[in-house]
N, C-alpha and C positions, 0 to 999 in steps of 0.2 A: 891390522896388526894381529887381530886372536887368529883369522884365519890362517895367518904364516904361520902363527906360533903354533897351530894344529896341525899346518900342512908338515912342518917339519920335526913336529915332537912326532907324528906316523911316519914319515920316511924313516927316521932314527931307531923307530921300534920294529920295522921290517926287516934291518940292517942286522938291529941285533937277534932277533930271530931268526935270520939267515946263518948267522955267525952260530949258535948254538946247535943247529942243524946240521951245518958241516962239521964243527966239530965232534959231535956224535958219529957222522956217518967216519969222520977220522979214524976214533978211537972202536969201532966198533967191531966185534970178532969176526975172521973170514973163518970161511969153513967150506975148502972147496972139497973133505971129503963127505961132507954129508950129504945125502941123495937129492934134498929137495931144496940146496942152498947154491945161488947160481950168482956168479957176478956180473956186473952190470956189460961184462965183455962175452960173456956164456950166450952160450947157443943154447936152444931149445931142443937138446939134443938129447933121447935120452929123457924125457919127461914124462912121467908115470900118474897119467889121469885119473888113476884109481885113487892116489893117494891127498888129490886135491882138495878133497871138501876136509880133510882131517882135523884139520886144523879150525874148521867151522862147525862146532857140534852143534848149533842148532840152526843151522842150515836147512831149509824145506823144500827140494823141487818141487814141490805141490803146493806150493803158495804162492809160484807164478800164475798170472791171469789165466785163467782158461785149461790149466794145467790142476787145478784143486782138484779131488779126490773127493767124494762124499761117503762122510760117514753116516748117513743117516736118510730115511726120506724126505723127499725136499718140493714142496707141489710147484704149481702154477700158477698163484694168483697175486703175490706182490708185484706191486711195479705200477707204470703210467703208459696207459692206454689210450689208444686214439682210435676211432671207427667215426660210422654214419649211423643215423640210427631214424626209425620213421615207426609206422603203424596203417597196420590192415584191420580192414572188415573181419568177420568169422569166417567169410569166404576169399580170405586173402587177396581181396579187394584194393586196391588204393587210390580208386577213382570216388571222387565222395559228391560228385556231379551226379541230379539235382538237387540232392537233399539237404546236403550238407558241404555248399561249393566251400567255405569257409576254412574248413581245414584240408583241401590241396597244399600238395608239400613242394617244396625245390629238396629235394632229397640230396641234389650233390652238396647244397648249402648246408644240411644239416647234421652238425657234426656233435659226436659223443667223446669228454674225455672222462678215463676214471682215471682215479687216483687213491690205488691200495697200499697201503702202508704197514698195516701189520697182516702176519702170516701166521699160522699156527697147524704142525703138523704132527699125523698120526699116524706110527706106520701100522699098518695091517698085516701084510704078506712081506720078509726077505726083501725091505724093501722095493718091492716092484709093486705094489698096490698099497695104497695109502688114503686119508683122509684127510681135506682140508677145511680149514675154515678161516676166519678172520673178521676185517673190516678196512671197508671203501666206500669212497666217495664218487657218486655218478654224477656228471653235470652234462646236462642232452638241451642243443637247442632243436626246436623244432621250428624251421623256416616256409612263412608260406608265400603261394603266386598269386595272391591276391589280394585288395588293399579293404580286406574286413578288419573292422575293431569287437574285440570282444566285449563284454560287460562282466566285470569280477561282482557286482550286487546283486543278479537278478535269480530268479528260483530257480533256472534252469540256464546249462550253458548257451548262450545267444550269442551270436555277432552281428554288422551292421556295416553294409561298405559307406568308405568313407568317401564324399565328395568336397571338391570348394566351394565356392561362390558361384561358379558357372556352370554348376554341375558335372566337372569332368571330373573324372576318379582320381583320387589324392595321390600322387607323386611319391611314392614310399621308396627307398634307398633297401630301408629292411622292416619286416613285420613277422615278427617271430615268439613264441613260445617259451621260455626257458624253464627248466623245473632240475630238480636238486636230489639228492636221494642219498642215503645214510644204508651202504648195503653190508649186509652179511652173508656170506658164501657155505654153503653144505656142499661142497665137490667130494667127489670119487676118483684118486686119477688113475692110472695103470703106464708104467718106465720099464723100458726094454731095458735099461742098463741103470743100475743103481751105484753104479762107482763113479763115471763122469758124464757130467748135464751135458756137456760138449759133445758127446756121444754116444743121444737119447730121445727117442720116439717117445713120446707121451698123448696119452688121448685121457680128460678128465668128463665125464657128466654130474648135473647134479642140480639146485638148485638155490636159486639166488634170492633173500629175503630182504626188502627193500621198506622206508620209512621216510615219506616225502618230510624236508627240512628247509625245503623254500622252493618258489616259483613266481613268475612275472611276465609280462609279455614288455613288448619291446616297439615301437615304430619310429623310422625315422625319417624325417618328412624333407624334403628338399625346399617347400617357401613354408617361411616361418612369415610371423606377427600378423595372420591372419585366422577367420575362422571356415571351421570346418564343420560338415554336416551328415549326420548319419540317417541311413534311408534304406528300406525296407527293401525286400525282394518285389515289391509293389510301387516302389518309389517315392513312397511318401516320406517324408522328412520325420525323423523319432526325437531326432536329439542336435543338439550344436555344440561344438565346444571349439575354445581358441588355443591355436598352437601360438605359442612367446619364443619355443628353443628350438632346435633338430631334432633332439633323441628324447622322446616320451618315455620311461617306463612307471608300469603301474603294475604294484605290489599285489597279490591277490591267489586265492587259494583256486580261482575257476572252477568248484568242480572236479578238479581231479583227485585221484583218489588218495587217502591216507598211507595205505599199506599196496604194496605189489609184488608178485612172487614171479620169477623168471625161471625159464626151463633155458638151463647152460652144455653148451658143448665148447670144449679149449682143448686144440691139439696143436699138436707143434712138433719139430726136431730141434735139439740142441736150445740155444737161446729162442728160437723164433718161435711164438706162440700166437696163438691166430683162435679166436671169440667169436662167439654168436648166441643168440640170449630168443628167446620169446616168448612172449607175458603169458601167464596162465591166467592172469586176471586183468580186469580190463582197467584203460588208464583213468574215466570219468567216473566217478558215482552211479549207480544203477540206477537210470529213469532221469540222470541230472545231465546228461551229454551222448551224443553218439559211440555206440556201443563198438569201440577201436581197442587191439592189442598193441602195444609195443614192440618194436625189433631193436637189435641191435645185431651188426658187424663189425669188426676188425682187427686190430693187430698192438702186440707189445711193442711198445717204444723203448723199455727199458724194464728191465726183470730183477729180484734181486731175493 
């Protein structure tokens, strides 16, 4: 019964709403001599575009999408980002067979996203040159092709292929890297057009100041509740431990380095901006890990 009683106390209130509406439009003044006053029987005849918005004084065609205007210098580095990202030798290297087989990469696996949030800009030149700066979050997995375990306690970075019981090499789904970074940007950029981003060349250099805020490796094993065996590039057995789950991670500083500084190049047209980064300082402690730079590639997902 409250349903009806609600179905039909809204019918009643539509009714009378309707009723108040037409009597308005009843009692309401025509005015077929005034210019921009047209009856529901008028033709579009005679209609003067100029005088359309008048009646909308605060009206903004430049507050449609794409359509804004800039008043001011506006860079290139808020937003969320997606690349690949890996690491060379000093001689841009990325084979690390025999020395160091351990960190072989799957590079198409190993994906960078940032995640820049705040912007901060400074114009330099008429808008067309400017400085930027801010803060962003990097999160870079690095994925490898081989089934080594690192050790996060030992004096120096080490790893150990994993085997089972039979000695065959552990079944890994994924054995990867992950590390975190807390950055801050020094860019330079240079905009062919400083009125609209929609229709603007921009090329930024500059550099990127970075604060590791976490890292961890990752393995995830296809047979569980057994154990497993770690063993030398000589074959002798170091160590044993039992997998109970799938997905191991183990919390740890590895070795790599506190601080890291990147050399940046961002150019783009219009929205699409397109990254590339490489370390001027190396990613392990000096004398604690294999002496590797950092790269990154790739592309804005979203700019703002």
């Amino acid at each position: 019964m409250k349903t009806i009683s609600r179905l039909t106390f809204l019918v009643l209130l539509i009714f009378a709403i309707s009723g108040v509406a037409n009597a308005q439009d009843d009692h309401a003044p025509k005015c077929p001599m005034h210019k921009h006053c047209h009856n529901s029987g008028d033709s579009l005849k005679g209609w003067d575009g100029d005088h359309f918005f008048e009646d909308m004084p605060d009206f903004n065609m430049h507050g449609f999408p794409f359509s804004k205007k800039k008043d001011k210098y506006n860079g290139h580095w808020a937003g969320v980002e997606l690349g690949i990202n890996g690491y060379a030798t000093p001689n841009f290297d990325m084979n690390f067979y025999p020395n160091n087989p351990y960190m072989n990469m799957n590079t198409a696996r190993s994906l960078v996203v940032n995640l820049n949030p705040f912007e901060l800009n400074v114009n330099l030149y008429k808008n067309h040159i400017g400085f930027t700066t801010g803060l962003g979050f990097q999160l870079s997995n690095y994925y490898f092709t081989g089934n080594y375990v690192m050790l996060k306690d030992s004096n120096a970075l080490v790893a150990y292929k994993s085997v089972d019981q039979l000695g065959n090499p552990a079944n890994m789904r994924v054995n990867k890297l992950f590390v975190s970074y807390l950055n801050l940007p020094l860019l330079f950029e240079y905009q062919t057009n400083s009125r609209l981003r929609i229709n603007s060349f921009h090329v930024a250099l500059g550099v990127i100041l970075g604060v590791r805020i976490g890292s961890y490796t990752k393995q995830s094993y296809e047979s569980i509740d057994q154990t497993y065996s770690l063993v030398n590039d000589k074959g002798s057995k170091v160590a044993t431990y039992y997998v109970d789950k799938h997905d191991v991670n183990m919390r740890g500083a590895y070795h790599l380095a506190p601080f890291k500084a990147d050399a940046s190049l961002r150019v783009g047209w219009s929205y699409l901006n397109l990254f590339a980064t490489y370390s001027l300082t190396q990613m392990f402690q000096k004398n604690q890990g294999p002496e590797l730079y950092p790269w990154t590639v790739g592309i804005t997902l979203l700019g703002w």
